[in-house]
ZAGUZA-719471 format. One line per 4 residues: number of its first residue (from 1); for each residue x, y, z of N, C-alpha, C, O, CB. Coordinates in steps of 0.001 Angstrom, whole numbers. Glycine has a CB too. Example, Ala and Ser with C-alpha at 12.3 -4.5 7.8 and 13.67 -1.06 7.14 Angstrom:
<recs>
1	13190,-5690,7800,12300,-4500,7800,13200,-3300,7800,14236,-3319,8465,11308,-4473,9046 ~ 12850,-2250,7080,13670,-1060,7140,12900,30,7870,13409,1138,8039,14084,-598,5725
</recs>
This chain:
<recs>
1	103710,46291,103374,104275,45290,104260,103271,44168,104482,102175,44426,104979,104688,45920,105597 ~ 103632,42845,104106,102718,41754,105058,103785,41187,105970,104928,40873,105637,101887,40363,104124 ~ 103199,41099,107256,103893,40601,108583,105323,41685,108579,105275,42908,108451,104352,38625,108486 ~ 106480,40900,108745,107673,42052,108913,108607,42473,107968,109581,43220,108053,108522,41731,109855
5	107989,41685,106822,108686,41662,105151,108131,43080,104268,107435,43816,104967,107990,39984,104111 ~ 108336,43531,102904,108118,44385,102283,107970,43463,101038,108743,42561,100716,109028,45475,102413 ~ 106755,43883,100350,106418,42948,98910,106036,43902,98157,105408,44849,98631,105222,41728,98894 ~ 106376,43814,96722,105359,44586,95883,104019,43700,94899,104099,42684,94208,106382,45433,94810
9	103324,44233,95085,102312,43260,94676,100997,44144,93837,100778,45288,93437,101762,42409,96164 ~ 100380,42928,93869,99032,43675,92848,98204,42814,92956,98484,41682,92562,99181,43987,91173 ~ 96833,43114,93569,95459,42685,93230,94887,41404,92281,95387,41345,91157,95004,43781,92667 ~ 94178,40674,92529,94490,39609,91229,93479,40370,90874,93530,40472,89648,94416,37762,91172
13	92325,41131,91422,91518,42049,90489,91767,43162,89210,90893,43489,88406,91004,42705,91307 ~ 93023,43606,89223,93283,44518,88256,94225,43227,87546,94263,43728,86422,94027,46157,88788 ~ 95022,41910,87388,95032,41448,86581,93909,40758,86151,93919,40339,84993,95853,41027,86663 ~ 93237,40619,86639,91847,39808,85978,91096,40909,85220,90403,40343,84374,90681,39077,87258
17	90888,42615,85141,90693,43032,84524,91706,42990,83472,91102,42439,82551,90306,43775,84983 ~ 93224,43317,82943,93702,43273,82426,93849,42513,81285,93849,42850,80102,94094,43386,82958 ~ 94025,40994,82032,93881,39931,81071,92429,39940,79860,92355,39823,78637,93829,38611,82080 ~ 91393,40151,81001,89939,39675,80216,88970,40235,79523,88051,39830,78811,89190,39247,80887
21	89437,41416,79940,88675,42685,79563,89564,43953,78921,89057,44890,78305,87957,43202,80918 ~ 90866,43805,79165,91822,44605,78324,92527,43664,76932,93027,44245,75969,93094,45139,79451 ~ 92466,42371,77025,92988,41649,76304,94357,42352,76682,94793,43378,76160,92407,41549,74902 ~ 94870,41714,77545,96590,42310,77368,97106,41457,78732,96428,41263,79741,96901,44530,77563
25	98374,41039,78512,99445,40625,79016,100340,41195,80481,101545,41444,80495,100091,40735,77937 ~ 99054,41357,82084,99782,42023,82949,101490,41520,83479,101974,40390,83544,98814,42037,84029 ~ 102051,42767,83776,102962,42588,84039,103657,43390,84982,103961,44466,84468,103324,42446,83180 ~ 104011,43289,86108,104017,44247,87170,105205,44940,87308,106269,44439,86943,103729,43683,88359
29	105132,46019,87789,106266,47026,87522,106805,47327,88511,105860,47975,88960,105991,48171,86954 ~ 107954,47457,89669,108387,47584,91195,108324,48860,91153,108504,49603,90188,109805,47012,91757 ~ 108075,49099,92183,108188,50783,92383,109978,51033,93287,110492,51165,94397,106427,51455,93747 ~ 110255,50971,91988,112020,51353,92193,112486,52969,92267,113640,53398,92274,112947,50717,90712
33	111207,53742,92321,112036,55231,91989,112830,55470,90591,112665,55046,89447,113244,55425,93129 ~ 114025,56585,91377,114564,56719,90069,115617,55794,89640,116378,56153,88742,115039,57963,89929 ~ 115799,54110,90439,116284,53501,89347,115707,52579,87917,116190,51765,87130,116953,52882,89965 ~ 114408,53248,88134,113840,53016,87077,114008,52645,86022,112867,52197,85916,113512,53538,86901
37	114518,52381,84935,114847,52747,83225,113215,53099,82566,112432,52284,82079,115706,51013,82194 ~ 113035,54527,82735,111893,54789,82151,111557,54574,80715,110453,54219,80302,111718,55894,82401 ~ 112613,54824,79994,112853,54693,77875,112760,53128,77700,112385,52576,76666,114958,55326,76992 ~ 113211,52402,79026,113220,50844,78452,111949,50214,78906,111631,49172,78333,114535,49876,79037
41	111244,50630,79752,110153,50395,80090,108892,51141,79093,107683,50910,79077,110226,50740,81467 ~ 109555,51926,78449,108025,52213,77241,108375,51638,76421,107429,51496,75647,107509,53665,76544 ~ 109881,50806,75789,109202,50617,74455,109474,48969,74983,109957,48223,74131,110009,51403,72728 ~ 109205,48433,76239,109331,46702,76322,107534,46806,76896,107133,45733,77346,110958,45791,77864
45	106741,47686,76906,105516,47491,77380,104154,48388,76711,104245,49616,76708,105728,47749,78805 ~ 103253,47912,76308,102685,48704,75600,101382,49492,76480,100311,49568,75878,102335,47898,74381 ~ 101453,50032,77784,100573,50483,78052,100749,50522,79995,101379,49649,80593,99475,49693,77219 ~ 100128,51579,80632,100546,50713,81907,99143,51822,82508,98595,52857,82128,102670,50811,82744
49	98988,50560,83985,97860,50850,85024,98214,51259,86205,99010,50654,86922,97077,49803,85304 ~ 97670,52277,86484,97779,52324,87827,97339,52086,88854,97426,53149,89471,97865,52889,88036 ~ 96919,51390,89456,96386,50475,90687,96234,51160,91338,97130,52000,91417,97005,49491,91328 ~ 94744,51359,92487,94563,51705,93647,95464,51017,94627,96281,50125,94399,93310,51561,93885
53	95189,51551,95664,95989,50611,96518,95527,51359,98367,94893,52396,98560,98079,50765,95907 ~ 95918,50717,99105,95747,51094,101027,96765,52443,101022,96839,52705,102223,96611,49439,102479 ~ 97319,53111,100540,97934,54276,100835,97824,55199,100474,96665,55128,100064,98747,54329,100791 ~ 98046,55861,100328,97745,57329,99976,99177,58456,99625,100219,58502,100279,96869,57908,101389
57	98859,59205,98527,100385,60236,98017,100507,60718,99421,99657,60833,100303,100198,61846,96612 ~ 102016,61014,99396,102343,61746,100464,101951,63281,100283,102036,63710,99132,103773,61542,100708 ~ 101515,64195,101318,101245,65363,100996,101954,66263,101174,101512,67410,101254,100417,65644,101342 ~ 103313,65955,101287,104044,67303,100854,104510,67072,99753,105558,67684,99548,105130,67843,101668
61	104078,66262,98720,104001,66011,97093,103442,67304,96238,103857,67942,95270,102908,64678,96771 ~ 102030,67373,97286,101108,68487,96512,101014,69639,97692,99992,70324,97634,99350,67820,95992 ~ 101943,69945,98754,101864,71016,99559,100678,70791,100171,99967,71796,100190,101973,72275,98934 ~ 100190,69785,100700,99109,69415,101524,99470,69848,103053,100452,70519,103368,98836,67835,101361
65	98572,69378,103862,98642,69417,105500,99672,67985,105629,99944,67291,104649,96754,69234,106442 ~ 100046,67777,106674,100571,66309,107139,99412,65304,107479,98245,65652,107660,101515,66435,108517 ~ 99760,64345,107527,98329,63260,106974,98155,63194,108952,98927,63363,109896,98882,60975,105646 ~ 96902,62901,108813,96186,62045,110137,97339,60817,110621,98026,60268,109759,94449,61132,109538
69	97469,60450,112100,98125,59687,112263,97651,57970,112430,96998,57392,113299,98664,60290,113133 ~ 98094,57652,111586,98145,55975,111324,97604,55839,109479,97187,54794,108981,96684,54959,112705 ~ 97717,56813,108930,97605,57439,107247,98852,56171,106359,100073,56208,106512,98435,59762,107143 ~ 98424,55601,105858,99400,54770,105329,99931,55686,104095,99137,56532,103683,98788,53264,104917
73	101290,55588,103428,102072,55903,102571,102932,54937,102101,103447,53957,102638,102619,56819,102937 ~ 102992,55450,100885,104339,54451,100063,105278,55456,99475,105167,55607,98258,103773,53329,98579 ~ 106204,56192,100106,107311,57287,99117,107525,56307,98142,107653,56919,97081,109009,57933,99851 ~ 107663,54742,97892,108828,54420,96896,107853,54354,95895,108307,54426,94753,109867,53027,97100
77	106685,54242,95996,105674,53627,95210,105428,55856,94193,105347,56231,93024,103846,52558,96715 ~ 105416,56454,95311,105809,58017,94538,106338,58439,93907,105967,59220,93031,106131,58769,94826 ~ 107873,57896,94240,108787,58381,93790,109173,57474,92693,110314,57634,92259,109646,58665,94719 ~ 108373,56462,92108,108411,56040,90848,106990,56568,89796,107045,56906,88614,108555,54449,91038
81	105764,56492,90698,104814,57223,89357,104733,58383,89433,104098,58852,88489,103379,56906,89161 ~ 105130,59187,90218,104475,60839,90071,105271,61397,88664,104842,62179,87816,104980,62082,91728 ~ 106783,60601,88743,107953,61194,87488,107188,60461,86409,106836,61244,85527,109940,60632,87593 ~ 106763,59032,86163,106197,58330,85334,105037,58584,84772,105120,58371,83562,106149,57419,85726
85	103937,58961,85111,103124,59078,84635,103029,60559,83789,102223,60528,82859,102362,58719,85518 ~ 103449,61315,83907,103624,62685,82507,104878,62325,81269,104943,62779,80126,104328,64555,83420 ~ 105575,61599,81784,106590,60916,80918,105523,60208,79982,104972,60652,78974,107728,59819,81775 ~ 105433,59365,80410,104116,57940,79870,103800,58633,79006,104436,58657,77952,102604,57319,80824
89	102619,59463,79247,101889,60417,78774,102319,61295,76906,101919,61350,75743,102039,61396,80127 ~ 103508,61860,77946,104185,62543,76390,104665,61593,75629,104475,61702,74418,105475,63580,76483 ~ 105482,60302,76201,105711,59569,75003,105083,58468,74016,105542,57614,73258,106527,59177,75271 ~ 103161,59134,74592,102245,58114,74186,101933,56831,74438,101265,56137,73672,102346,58019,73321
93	102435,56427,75606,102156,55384,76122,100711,55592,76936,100455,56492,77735,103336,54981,76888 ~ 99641,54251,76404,98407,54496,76859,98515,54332,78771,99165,53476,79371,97332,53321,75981 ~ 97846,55201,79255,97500,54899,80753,95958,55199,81471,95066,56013,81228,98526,55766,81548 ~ 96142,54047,82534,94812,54433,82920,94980,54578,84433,95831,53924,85035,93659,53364,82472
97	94170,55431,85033,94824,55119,86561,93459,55205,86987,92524,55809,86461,96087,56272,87414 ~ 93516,54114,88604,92266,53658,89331,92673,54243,90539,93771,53986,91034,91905,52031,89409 ~ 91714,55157,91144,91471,55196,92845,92949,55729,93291,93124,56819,92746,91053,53401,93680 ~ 94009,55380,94036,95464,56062,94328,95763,56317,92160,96022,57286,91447,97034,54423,95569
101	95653,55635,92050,96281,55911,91036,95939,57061,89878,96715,57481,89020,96329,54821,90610 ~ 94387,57494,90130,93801,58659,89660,94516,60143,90452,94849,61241,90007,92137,58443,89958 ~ 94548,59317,92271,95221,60780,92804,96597,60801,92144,96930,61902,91705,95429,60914,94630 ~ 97470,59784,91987,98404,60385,91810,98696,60866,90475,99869,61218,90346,99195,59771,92271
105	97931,60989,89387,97296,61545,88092,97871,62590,88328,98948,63086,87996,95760,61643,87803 ~ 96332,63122,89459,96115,64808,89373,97292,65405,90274,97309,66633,90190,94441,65389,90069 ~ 98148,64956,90999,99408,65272,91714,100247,65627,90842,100626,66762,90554,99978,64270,92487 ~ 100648,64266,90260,101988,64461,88760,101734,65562,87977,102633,65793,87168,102014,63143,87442
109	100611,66465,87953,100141,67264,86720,99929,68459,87495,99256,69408,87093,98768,66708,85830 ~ 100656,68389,88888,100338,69574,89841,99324,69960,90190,99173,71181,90224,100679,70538,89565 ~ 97784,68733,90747,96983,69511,90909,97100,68593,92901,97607,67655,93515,95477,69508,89548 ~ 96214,69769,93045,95947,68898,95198,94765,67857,95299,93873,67495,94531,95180,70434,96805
113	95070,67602,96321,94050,66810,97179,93320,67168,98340,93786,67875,99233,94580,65842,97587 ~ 92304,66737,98337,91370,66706,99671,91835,65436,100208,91836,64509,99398,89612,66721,99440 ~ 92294,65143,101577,92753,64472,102675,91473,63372,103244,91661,62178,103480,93226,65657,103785 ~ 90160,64096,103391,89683,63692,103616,87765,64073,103721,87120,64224,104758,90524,63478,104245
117	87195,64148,102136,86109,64628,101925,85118,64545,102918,84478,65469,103419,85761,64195,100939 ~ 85064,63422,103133,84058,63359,104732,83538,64617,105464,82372,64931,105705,84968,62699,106002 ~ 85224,65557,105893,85186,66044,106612,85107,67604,106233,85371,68540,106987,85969,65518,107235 ~ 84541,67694,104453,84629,68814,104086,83238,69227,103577,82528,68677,102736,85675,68904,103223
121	82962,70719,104554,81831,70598,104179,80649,70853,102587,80872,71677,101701,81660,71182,105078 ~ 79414,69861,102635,78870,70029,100805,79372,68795,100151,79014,68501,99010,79671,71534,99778 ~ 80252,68008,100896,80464,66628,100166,80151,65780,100941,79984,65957,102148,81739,66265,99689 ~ 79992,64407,100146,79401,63203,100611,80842,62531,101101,82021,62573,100749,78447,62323,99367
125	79824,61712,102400,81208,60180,102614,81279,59522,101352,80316,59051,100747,80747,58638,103884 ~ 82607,59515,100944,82716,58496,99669,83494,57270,99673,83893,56650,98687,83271,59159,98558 ~ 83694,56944,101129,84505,55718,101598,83366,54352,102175,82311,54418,102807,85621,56343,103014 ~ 83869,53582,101819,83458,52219,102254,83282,51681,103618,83713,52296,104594,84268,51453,101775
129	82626,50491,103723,82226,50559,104750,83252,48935,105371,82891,47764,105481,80448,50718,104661 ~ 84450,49547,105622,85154,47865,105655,85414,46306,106339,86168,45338,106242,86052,48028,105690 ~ 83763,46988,107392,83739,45581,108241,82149,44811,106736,81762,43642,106739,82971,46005,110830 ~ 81906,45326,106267,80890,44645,105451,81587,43589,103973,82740,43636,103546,79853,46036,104885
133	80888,43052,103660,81391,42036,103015,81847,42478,101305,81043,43130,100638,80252,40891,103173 ~ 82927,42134,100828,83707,42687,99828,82295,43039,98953,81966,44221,98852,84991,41589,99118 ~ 81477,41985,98330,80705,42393,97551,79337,43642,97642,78705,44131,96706,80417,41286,97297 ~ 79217,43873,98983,78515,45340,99304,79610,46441,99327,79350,47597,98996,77709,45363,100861
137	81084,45966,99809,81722,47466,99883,82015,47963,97925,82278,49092,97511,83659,47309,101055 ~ 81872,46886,97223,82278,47248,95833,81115,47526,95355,81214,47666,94136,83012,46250,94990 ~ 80126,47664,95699,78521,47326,95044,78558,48731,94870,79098,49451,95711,77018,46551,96073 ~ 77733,49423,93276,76910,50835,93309,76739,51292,94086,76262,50534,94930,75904,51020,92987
141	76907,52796,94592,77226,53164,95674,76292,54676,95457,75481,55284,96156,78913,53103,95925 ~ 76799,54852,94316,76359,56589,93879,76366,56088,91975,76635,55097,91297,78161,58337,94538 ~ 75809,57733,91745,75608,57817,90398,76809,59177,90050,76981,60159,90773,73795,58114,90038 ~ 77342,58952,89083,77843,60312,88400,77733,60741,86968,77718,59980,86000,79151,60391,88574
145	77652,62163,86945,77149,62584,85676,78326,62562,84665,79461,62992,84873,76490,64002,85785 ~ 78043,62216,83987,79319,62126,82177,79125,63484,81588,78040,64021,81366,78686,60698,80468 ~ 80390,64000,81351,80272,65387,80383,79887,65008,79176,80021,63840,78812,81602,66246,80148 ~ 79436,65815,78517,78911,65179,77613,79560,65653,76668,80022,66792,76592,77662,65192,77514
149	79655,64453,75586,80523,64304,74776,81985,63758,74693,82701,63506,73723,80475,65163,74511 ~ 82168,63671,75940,83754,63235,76575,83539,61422,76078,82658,60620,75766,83974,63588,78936 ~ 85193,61533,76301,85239,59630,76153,84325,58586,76854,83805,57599,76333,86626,59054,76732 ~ 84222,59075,78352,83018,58150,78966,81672,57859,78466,80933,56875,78407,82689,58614,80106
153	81635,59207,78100,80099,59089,77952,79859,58287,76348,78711,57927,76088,79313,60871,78035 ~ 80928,58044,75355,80862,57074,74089,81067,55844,74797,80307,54954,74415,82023,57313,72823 ~ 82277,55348,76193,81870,54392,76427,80569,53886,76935,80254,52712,76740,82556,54180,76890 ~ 79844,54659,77539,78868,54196,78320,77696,54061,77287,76621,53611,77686,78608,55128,79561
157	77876,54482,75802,77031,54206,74967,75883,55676,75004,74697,55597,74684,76463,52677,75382 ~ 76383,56603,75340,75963,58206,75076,75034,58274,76410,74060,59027,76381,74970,58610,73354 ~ 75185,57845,77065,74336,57366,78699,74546,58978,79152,75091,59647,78275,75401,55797,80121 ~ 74158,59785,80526,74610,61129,80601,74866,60966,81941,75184,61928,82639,73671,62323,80162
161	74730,59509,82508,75194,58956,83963,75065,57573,84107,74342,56710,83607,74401,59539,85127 ~ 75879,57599,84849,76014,55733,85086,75953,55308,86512,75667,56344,87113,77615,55023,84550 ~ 76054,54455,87275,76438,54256,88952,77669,53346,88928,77916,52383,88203,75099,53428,89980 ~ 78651,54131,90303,79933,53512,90374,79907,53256,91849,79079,53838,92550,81197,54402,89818
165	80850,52336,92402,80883,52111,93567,81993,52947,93869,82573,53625,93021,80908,50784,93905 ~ 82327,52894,95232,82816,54337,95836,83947,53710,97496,83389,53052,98374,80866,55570,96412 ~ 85210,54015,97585,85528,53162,98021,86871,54343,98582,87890,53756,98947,85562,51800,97079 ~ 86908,55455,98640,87862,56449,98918,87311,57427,100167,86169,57441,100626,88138,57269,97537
169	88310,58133,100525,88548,59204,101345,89059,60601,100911,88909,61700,101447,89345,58752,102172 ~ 89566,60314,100030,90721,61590,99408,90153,61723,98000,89636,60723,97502,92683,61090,99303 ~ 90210,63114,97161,89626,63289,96171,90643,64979,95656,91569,65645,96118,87822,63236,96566 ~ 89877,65005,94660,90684,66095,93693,90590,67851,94313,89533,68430,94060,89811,66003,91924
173	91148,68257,94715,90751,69528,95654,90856,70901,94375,90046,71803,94161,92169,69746,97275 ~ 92370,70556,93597,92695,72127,92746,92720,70419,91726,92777,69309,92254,94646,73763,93161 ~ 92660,70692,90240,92856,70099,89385,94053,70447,88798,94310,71646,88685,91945,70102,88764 ~ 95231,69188,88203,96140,69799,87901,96082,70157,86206,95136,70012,85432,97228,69044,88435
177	97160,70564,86005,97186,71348,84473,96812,70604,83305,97357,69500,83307,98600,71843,84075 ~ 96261,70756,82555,96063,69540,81228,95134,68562,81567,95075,67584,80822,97450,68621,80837 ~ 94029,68640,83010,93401,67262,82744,91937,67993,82389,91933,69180,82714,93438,65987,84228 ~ 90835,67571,81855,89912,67770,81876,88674,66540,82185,88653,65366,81815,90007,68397,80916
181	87867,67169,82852,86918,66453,83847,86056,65585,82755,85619,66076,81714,85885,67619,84881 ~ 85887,64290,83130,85393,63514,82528,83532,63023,83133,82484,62798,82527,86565,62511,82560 ~ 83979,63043,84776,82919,62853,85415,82698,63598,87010,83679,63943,87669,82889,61439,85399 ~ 81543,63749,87416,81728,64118,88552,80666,63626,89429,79828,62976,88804,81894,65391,88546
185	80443,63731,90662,79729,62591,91778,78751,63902,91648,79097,64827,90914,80618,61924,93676 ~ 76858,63984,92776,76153,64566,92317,76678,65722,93356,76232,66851,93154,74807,63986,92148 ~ 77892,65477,94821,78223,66727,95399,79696,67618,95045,80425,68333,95732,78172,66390,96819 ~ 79720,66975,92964,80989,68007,92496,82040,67412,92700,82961,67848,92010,81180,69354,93193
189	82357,66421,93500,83599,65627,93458,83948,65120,92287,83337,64147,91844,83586,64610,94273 ~ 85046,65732,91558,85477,64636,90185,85689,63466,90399,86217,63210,91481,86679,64869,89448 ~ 85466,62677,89756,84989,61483,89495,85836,60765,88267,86082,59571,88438,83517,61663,89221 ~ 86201,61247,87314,86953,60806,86336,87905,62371,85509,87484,63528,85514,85761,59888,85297
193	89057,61938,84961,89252,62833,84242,90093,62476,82949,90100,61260,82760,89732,63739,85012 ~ 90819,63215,81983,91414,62622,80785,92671,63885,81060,92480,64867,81778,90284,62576,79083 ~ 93721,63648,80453,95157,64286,80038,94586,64800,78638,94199,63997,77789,96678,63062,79918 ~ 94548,66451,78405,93476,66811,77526,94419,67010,75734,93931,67064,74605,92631,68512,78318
197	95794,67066,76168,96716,66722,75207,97275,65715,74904,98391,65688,74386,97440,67221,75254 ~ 96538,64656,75201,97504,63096,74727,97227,62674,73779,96169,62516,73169,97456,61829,75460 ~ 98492,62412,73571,98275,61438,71952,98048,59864,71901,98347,59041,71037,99732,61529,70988 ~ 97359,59724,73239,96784,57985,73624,95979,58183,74657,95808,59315,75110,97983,56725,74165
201	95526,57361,75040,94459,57216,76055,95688,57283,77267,96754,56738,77551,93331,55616,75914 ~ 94633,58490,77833,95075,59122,79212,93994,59169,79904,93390,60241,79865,95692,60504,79212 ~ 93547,58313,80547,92182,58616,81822,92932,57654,82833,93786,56767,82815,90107,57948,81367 ~ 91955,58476,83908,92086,58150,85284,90692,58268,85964,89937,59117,85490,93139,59070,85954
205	90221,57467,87093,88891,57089,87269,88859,56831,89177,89494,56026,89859,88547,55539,86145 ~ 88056,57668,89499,88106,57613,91047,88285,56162,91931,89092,55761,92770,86757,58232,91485 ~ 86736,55449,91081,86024,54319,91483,87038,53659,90895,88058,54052,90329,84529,54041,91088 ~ 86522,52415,91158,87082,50724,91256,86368,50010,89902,85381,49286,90030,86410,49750,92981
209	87060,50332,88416,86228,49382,87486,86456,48375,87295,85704,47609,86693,86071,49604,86446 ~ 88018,47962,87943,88376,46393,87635,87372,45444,88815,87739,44270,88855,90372,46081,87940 ~ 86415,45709,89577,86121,44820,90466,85086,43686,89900,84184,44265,89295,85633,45561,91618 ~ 84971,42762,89895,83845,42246,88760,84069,42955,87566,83402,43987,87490,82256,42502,89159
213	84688,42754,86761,84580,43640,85596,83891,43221,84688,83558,44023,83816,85644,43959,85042 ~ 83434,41749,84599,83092,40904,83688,82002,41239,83425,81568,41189,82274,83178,39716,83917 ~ 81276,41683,84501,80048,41023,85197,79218,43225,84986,78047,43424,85309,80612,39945,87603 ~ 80017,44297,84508,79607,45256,84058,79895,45888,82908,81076,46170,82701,79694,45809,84736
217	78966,46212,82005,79607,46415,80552,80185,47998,80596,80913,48281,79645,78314,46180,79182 ~ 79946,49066,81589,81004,50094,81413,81949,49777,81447,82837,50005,80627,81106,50967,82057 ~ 82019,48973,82713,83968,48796,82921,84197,48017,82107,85373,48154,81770,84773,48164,84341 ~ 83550,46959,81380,84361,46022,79982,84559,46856,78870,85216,46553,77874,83430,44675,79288
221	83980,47899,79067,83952,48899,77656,85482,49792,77789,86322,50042,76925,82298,50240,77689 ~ 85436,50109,79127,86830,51028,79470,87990,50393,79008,88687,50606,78016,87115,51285,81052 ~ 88114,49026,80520,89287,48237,80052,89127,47997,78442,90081,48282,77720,89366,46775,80895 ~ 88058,47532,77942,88301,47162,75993,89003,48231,75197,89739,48008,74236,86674,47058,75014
225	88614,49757,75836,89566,50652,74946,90345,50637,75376,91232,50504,74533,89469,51810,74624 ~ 90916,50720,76782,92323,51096,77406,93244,49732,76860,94466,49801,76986,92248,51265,79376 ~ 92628,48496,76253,93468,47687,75975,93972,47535,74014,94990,47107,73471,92772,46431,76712 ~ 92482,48212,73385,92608,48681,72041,93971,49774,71805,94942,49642,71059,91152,49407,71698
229	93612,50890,72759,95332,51648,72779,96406,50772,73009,97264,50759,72127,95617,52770,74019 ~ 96553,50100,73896,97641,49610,73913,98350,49020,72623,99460,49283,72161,97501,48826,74791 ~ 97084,47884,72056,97688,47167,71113,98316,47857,69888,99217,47342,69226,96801,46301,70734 ~ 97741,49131,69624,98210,50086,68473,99532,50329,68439,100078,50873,67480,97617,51374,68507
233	100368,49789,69894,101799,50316,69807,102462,49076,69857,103659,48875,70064,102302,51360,70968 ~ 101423,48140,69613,102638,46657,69385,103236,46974,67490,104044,46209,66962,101324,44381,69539
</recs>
């Protein structure tokens, strides 16, 4: 919602990654549910993102607790990717999902969430600090380790850790079926993961790589493959 209206919208940050660093053509998708046309939407688009965003999956998605009160949600924004994104997936359409869009990864694939790591004990605050100025709340924050041998760690140029900025509350509690861990923060919080049967690029990524993207060569390396898949299906 801005003011008393309902908009769907998107970041000019994840199109400015898109465009410049994916080489590809954003194009935004409504979160219509199931009037969706899911079959006409894979073969009129070659790839799709999933955007962080101010809300959070609902948790009786993944049999969670009921959220804290004043917890923002989007059902419509659910009830179009949780069905979408394993669809995507099997019919090889490349995806990448950022921050909400990593949780709702590990949801669609049946795995839970932590509500709120902060408050669990052995993990770090991994949320931002949001009276400080955009470029400290996006700034390196933490380091996480790359499995080795996994896709990250070829993007990062065989690196065995990198530093990401950190900008969440909620994180991966049970992992769901088929993903395997790509990265993790130094108190075990996953951090990245991949769809371990896809026949395209399937990752999803806690942190925020579209922020400055220009301006870091992991995240130009990510978006560059996540936009190399795409083009394979023009």
């Amino acid at each position: 919602m801005i003011g008393p209206q309902a908009y769907h919208l998107v970041g000019e940050k994840y199109l400015i990654a898109a465009l410049d660093a994916a080489g590809a053509i954003p194009v935004i998708v409504p979160a219509i549910g199931r009037e969706l046309n899911m079959d006409g939407l894979f073969e009129s688009l070659h790839g799709l993102l999933f955007m962080g965003s101010p809300s959070n999956v609902e948790p009786h998605r993944y049999q969670g607790e009921p959220s804290s009160e004043g917890t923002l949600h989007d059902p419509h924004r659910d009830e179009t990717t949780l069905p979408l994104i394993p669809r995507a997936v099997a019919a090889g359409v490349p995806v990448l999902g950022i921050c909400r869009g990593f949780q709702e990864f590990n949801v669609a694939f049946g795995g839970t969430l932590w509500q709120k790591l902060q408050e669990v004990p052995g993990f770090l605050d991994h949320r931002e600090q949001p009276e400080l100025p955009l470029e400290t709340q996006y700034a390196p924050a933490h380091e996480i380790s790359l499995t080795p041998g996994g896709l990250l760690q070829r993007l990062a140029g065989g690196a065995s850790s990198v530093h990401v900025n950190s900008l969440h509350s909620q994180g991966v509690r049970e992992l769901g079926k088929g993903l395997s861990v790509e990265a993790r923060a130094s108190d075990g919080v996953i951090e990245a993961f991949r769809v371990s049967a896809a026949r395209q690029f399937a990752l999803a990524v806690q942190w925020h790589p579209e922020w400055q993207v220009m301006n870091n060569e992991f995240s130009k390396a990510l978006f560059a493959e996540f936009g190399a898949a795409c083009r394979e299906r023009i």
